[in-house]
C-alpha positions in Angstrom: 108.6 114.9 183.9 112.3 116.2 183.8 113.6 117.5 180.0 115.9 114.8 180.1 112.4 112.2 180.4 110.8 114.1 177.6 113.7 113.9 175.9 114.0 110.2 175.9 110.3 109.6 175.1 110.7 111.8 172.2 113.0 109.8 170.9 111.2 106.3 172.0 108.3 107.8 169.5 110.1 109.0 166.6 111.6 105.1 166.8 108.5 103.4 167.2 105.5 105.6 165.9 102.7 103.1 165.9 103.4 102.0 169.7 103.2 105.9 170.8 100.7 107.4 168.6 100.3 111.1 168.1 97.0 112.3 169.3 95.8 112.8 165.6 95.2 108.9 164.8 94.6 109.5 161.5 98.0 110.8 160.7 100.2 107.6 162.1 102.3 106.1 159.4 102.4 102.5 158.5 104.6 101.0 161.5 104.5 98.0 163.4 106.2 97.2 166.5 107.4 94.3 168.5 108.3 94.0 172.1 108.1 91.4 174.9 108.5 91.8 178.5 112.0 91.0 178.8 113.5 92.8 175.9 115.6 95.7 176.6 116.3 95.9 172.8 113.2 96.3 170.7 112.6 95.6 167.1 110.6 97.7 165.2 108.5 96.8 162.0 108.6 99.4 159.5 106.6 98.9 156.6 107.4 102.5 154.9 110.3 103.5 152.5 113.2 105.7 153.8 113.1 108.8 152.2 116.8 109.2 151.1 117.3 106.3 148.5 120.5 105.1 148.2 122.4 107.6 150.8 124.3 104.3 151.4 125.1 103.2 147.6 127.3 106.1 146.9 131.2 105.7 146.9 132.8 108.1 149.3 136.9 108.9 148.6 139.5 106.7 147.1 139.9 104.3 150.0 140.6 101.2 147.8 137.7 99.7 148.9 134.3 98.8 147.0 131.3 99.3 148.4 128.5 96.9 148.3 124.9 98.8 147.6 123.1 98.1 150.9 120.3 100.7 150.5 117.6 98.2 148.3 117.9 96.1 151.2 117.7 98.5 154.1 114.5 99.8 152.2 112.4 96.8 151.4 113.3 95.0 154.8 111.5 95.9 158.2 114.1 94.2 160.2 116.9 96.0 159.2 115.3 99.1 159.5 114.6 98.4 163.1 117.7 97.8 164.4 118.8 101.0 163.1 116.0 102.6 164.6 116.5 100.4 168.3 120.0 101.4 168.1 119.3 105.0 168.1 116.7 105.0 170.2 119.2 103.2 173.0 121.6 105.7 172.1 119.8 108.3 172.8 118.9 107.0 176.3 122.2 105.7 177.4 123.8 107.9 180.3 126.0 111.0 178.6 124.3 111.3 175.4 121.5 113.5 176.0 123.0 116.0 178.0 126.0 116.2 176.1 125.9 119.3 174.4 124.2 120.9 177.3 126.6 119.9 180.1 129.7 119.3 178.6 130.0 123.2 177.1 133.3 125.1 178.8 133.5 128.5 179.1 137.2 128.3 178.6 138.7 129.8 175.2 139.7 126.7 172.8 143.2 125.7 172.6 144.9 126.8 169.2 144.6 123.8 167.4 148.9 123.3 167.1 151.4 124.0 164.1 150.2 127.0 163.0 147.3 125.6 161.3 143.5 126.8 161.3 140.9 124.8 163.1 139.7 122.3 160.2 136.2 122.8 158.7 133.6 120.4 160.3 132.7 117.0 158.8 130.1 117.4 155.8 126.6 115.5 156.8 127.9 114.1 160.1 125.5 111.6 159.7 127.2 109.9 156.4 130.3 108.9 158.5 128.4 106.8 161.1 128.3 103.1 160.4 125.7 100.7 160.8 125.0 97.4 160.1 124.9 95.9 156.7 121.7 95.0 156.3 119.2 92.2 158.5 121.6 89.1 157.8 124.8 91.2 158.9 126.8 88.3 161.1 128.2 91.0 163.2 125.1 91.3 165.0 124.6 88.7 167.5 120.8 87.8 166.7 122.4 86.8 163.4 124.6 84.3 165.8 124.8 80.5 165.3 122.2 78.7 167.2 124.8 77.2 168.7 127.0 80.1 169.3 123.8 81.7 171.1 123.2 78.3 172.9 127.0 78.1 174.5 126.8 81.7 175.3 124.0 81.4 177.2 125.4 78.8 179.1 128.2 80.4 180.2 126.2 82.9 181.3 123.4 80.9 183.1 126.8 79.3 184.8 127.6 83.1 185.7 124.3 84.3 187.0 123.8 80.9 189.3 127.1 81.0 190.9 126.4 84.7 191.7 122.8 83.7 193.1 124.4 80.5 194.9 126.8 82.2 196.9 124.4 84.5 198.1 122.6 81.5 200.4 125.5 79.2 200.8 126.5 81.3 203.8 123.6 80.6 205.6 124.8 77.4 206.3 127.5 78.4 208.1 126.0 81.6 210.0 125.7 79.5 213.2 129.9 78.3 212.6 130.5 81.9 212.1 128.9 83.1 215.2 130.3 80.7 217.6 134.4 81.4 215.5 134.0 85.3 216.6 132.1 84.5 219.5 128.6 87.2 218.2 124.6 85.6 218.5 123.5 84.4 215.6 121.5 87.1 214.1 125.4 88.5 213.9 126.2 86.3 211.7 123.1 86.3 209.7 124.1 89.6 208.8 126.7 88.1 206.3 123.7 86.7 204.7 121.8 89.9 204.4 124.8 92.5 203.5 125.8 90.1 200.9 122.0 90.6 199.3 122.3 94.3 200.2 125.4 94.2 197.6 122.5 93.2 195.0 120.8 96.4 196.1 123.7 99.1 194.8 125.7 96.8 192.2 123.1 97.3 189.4 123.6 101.1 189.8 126.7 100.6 188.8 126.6 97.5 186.2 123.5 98.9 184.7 124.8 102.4 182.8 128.8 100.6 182.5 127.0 98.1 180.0 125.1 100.7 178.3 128.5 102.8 177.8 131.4 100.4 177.2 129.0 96.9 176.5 128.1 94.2 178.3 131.7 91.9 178.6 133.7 94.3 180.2 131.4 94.7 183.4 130.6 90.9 183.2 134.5 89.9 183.4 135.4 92.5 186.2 133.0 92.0 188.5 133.2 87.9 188.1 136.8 88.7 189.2 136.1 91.1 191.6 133.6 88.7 193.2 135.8 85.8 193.3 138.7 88.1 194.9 136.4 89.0 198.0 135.2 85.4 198.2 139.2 84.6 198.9 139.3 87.8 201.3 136.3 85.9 203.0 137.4 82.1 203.1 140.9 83.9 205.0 139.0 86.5 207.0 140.9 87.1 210.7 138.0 88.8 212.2 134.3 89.5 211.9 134.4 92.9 210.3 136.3 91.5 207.4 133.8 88.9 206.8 130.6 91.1 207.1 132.5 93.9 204.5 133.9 91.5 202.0 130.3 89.9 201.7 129.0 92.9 201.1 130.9 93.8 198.2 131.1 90.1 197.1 127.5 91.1 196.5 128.0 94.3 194.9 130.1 92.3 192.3 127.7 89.4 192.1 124.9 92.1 191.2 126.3 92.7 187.4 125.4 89.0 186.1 121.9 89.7 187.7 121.6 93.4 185.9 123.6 92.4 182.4 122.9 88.6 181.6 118.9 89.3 180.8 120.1 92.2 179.0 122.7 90.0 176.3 120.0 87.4 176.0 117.6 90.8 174.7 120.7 91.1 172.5 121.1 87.6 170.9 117.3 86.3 170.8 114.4 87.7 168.7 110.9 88.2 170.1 110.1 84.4 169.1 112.9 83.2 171.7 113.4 85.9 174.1 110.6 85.2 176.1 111.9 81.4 176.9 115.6 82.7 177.3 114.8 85.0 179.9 112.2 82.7 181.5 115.1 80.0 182.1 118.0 83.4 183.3 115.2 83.9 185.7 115.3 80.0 187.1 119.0 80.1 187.1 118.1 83.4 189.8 115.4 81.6 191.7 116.9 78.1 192.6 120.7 78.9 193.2 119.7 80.2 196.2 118.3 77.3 196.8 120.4 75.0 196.2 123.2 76.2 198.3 122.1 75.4 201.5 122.9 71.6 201.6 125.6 71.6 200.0 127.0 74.6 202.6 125.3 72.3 205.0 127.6 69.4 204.3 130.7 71.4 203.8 130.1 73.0 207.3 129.3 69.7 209.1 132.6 68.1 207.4 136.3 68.4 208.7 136.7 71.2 205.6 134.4 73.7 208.2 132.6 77.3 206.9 135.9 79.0 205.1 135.2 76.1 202.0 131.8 77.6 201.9 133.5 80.8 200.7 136.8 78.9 199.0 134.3 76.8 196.5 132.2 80.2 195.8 135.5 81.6 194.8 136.5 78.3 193.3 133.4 78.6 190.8 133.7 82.3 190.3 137.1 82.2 188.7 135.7 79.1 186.8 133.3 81.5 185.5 135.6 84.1 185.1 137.7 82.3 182.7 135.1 81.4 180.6 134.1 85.0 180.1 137.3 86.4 179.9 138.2 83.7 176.8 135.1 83.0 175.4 132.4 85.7 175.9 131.8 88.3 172.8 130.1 91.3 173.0 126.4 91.3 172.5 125.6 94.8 172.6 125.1 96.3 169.4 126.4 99.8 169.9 129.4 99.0 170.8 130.0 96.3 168.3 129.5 99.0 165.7 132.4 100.7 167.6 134.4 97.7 166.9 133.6 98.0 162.9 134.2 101.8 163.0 137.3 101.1 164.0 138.3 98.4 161.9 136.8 100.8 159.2 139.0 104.0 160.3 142.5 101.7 160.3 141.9 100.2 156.9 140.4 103.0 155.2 142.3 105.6 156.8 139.6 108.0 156.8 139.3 109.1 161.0 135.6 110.7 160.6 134.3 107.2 160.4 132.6 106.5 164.0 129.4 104.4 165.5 126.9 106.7 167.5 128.0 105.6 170.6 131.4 107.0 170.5 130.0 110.4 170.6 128.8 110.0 174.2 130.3 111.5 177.1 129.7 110.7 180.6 127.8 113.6 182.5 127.9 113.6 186.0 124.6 115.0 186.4 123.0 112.6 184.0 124.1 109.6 185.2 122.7 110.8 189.1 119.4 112.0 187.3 118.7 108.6 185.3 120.3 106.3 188.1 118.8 107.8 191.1 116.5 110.4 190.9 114.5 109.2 188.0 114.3 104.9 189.5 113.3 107.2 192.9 110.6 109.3 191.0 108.8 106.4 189.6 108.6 104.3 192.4 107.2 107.0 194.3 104.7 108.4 191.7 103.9 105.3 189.7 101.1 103.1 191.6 101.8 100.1 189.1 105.4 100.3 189.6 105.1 100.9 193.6 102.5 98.2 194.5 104.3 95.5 191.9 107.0 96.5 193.9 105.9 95.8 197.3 104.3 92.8 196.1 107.7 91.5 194.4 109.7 92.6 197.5 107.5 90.7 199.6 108.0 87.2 198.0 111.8 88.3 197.3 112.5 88.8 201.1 110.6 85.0 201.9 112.7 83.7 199.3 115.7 84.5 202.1 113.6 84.2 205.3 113.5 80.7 204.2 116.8 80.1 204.6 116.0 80.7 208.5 112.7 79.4 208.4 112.9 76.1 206.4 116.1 75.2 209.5 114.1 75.7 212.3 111.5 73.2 210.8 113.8 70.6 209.7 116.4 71.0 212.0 114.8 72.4 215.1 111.8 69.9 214.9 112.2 67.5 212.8 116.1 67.1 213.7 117.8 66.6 211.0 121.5 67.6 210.3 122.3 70.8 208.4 123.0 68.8 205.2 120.3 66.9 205.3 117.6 69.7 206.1 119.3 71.7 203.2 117.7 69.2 200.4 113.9 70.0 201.4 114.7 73.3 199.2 114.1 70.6 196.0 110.0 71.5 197.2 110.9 74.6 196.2 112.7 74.1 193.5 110.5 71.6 191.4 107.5 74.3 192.1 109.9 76.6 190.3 110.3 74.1 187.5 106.6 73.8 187.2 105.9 77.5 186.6 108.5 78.0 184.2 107.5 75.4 182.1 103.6 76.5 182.9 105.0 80.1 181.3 106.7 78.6 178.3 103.6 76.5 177.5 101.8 80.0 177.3 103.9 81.7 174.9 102.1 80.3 171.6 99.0 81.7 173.1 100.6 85.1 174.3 102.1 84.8 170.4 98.9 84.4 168.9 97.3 87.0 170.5 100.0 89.4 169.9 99.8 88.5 166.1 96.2 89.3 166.2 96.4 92.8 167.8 99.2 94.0 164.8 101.8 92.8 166.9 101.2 95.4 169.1 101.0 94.2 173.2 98.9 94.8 176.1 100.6 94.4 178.9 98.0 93.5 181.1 98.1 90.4 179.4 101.0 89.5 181.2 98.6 89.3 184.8 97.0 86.4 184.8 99.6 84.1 185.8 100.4 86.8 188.5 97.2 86.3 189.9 97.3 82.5 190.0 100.3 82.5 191.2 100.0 84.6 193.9 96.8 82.4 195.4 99.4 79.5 195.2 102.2 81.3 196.9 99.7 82.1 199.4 98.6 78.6 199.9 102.1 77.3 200.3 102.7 79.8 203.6 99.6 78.3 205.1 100.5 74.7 204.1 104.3 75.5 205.6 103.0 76.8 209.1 100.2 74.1 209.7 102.7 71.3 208.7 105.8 71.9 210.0 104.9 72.9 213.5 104.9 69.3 215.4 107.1 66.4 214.4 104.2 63.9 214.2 103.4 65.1 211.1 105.9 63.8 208.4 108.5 66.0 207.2 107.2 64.9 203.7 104.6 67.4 204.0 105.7 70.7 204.9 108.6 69.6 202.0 105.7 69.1 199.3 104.5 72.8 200.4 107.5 74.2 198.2 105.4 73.0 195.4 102.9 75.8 195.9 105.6 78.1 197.3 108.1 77.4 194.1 105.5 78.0 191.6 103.9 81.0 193.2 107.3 83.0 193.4 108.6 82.0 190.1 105.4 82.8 188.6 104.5 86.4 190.3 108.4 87.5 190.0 108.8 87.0 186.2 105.4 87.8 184.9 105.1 91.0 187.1 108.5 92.0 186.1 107.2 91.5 182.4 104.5 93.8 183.1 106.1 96.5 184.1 108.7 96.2 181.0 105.6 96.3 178.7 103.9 99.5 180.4 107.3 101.8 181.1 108.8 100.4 177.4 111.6 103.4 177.4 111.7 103.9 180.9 111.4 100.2 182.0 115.2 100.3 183.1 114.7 103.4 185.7 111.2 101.2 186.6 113.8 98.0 187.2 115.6 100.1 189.3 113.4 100.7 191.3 112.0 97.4 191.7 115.5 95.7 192.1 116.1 98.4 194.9 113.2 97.5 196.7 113.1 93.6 196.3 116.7 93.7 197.0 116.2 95.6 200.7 113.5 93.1 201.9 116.1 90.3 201.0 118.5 92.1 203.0 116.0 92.7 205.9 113.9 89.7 206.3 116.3 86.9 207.2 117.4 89.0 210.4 114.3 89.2 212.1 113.1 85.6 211.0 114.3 83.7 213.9 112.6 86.1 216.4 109.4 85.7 214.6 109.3 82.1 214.3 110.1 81.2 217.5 108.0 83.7 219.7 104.7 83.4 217.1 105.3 79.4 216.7 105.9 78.0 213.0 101.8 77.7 212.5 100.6 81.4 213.2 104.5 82.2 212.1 102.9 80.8 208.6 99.8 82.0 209.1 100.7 85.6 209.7 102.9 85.3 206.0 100.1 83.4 204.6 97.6 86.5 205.6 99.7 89.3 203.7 100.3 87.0 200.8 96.7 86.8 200.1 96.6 90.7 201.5 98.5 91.2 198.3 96.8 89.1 195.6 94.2 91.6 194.5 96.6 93.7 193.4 97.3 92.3 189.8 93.4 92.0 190.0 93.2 95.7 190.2 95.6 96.4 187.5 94.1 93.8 185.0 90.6 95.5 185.6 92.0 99.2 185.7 95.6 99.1 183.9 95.1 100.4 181.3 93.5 103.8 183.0 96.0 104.3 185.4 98.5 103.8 183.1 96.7 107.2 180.4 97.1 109.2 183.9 100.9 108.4 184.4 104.0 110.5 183.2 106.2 108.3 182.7 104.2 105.0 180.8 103.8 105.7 176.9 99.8 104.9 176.2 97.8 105.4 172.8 95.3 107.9 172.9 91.9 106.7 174.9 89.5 105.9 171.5 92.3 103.8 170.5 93.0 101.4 172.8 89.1 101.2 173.6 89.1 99.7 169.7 92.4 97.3 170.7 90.4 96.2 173.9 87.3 95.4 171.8 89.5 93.6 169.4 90.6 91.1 172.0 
């Protein structure tokens, strides 16, 4: 493990003690902690004093200000006291802040500091002059949010991720108008399709450390332009080339809602609400894909042609981009404390006040170690996070071979028109709806059992909806091939397959994902990385050599062939709910408690 990795963890277990327990059990302090899958912002329960009573009571300067004593508060409430703790903990692992000192040193002589005068003593307890927030019912952070404030934000952003997901299939529509306009086959024009989910690929390398350095509105508003822009530059596109490089950068814009949204809903919900916030972000991923296709199908098949596949894409991304530009606040809680500090430092006049996350400065180095070397280490050392991610890649890249697939069965064989064909995706869909609200009705259970264990999780209990899902997906392949082969059987029935398909890829994708949040905790975002790298590249891949495959294997051993890896796969969450927990005390990178101890938690259960 790099210093920077030890680093981190160190500073993941001074934040949450009980959840990374020294080896000595019997000297852990009283602390409790709180976590769900899809959190990237953890609370953590403190049930012990701090140790400098009333640092925050005492009056500083003659500002003309009073000062409200906070510090009884901060003491006696766990909530408060977690935050702080989260807050420093993300600090501490954003990109520039542990390398600072180290990298950032010059071996150039310092400037004279001007006018004759000496360089100025440094500030006394450095610490004093950072702000924080006043106390667990501070409005300025956004879990303290109106429900309904929280409710219409959300919205705007499930509008944002689903026009980002829906343009990336609404071309598929109009590959076959786009092949015979620059005169290329049609695996050509496919490629729109794929470069545009290759664009999902790289975009969260560069979304993902922007919104832990400058927040999460700034990326969210300049890449909904940015997308909308290239959706333009495709609609007017002269030649081929144009097309294929504007979608692929469409798709490097369109990859911040999908690294950025999941992380402001961590910021506004609590561990009682997350869990269903991010379940629905992760519908609004699943079916706009989904529900492109027929309506690209009519546009294409109407006097309007491919470009208004491209102009309404744009058309709904700077509907989007409006919204967020006017209406979307910042969420992420570091950098709202840089909005008080500096507030604070104009009214008070006093320029040592400053929030943690102004002391950060972006290292080069840093930002390749934690972005790329670190995702690549994991992926390649970790057998949870390798084999989830095959698994997850797998059922991401059919989610886009359908695109090809679901025409040639409804189109090719059943001959329908590409509008038409487009609405047997709702089989899909509707098994999508089914295992979110299968998930959702789990959640008490999942709550009760985390209350039980001292709120502390085992994330293998996040596997068995994997596995049933994945026997479903598996089904659905089969069902698919052997139905939609012929056209004497009904087009009903390889339709009412997407009920298996739906629910199965829903329900392996967000569970799985969940799993690996919960057994990498401070290193979950490199772990993400990873698996968003992966899933993404299969996306990318599997739509190009889909027509090949379906028409020299036939549509039945097409299915079959699918069907066959799917259930290759299923054992795999059946290996890592038997054995987790052991491969995860061997791994370097996945924070466990010592052995005795969670052989107590698992006899608990």
């Amino acid at each position: 493990m790099a210093n920077v990795d030890r680093d981190l963890e160190k500073a993941a277990r001074d934040a949450s003690p009980d959840r990374f327990p020294p080896n000595n059990v019997g000297q852990q302090d009283g602390v409790h902690r709180t976590t769900t899958g899809s959190s990237s912002s953890t609370v953590v329960r403190e049930e012990m004093g701090m140790s400098r009573a009333g640092a925050t009571g005492m009056s500083r300067g003659n500002t003309g200000m009073s000062r409200v004593n906070t510090a009884g508060d901060l003491e006696r409430h766990p909530t408060a006291l977690g935050r702080i703790h989260t807050h420093r903990s993300q600090h501490f692992g954003t990109v520039g802040r542990s390398g600072t000192i180290a990298t950032r040193e010059s071996r150039k002589p310092l400037p004279e500091f001007g006018g004759g005068k000496p360089y100025p003593p440094p500030l006394p307890e450095r610490e004093e002059y950072v702000v924080e927030f006043g106390g667990p019912n501070d409005p300025l952070h956004p879990q303290n949010w109106t429900m309904r404030k929280k409710l219409l934000t959300a919205a705007m952003l499930g509008y944002t991720t689903l026009v980002s997901a829906f343009t990336s299939s609404i071309f598929s529509a109009a590959t076959e108008a786009v092949a015979q306009a620059f005169h290329v086959s049609s695996e050509v024009g496919t490629l729109g399709l794929s470069l545009y989910v290759l664009g999902f690929a790289t975009g969260p390398l560069l979304w993902a450390p922007l919104s832990e350095l400058k927040g999460r509105r700034l990326p969210i508003v300049i890449s909904m332009f940015g997308f909308s822009i290239f959706q333009i530059a495709v609609a007017v596109a002269k030649d081929l080339q144009t097309v294929m490089i504007c979608r692929f950068f469409g798709g490097l814009f369109a990859a911040c809602p999908l690294a950025v949204v999941a992380a402001v809903f961590s910021d506004m919900f609590d561990n009682r609400t997350r869990g269903l916030a991010i379940t629905v972000f992760s519908m609004m991923v699943f079916t706009g894909p989904l529900l492109a296709p027929f309506i690209g199908g009519f546009i294409t098949e109407s006097y309007l042609g491919w470009r208004w596949t491209e102009y309404i894409a744009a058309i709904m991304g700077f509907l989007a981009f409006s919204m967020d530009v006017f209406f979307l606040e910042e969420s992420y809680p570091p950098v709202v404390l840089v909005s008080k500090a500096s507030e604070l430092r104009r009214r008070t006049r006093n320029w040592g006040i400053h929030a943690k996350q102004e002391e950060i400065e972006v290292d080069f180095r840093e930002l390749v170690s934690k972005n790329f070397s670190r995702p690549l280490r994991i992926l390649v050392t970790e057998p949870i996070v390798l084999l989830l991610s095959i698994y997850m890649a797998f059922i991401y890249g059919l989610l886009y071979l359908f695109l090809t697939a679901y025409p040639i069965v409804f189109e090719g064989i059943h001959g329908m028109s590409l509008g038409v064909s487009g609405l047997t995706y709702f089989g899909i869909i509707i098994g999508e709806l089914i295992a979110g609200l299968f998930i959702v009705l789990q959640q008490p259970s999942y709550n009760r059992k985390l209350a039980a264990n001292n709120n502390i999780p085992i994330p293998e209990w996040r596997l068995p909806p994997v596995i049933a899902g994945g026997a479903s997906f598996a089904g659905g392949l089969f069902w698919f091939g052997w139905s939609g082969y012929k056209a004497d059987i009904p087009w009903i029935v390889p339709t009412l397959s997407g009920l298996l398909t739906g629910f199965g890829l829903l329900a392996i994708f967000l569970q799985a994902l969940n799993y690996i949040v919960d057994a990498y905790l401070m290193f979950a975002a490199s772990a993400i990385a990873a698996n968003t790298f992966l899933r993404s590249l299969a996306g990318a891949v599997f739509p190009l050599f889909a027509t090949y495959m379906f028409d020299g294997m036939g549509v039945q051993w097409a299915g079959t062939l699918l069907g066959c890896v799917a259930l290759l796969l299923v054992p795999i969450p059946v290996i890592f709910l038997k054995y987790g927990a052991t491969i995860r005390r061997k791994s370097n990178f996945a924070p466990t408690a010592p052995k005795r101890q969670e052989v107590e938690t698992n006899s608990d259960e």
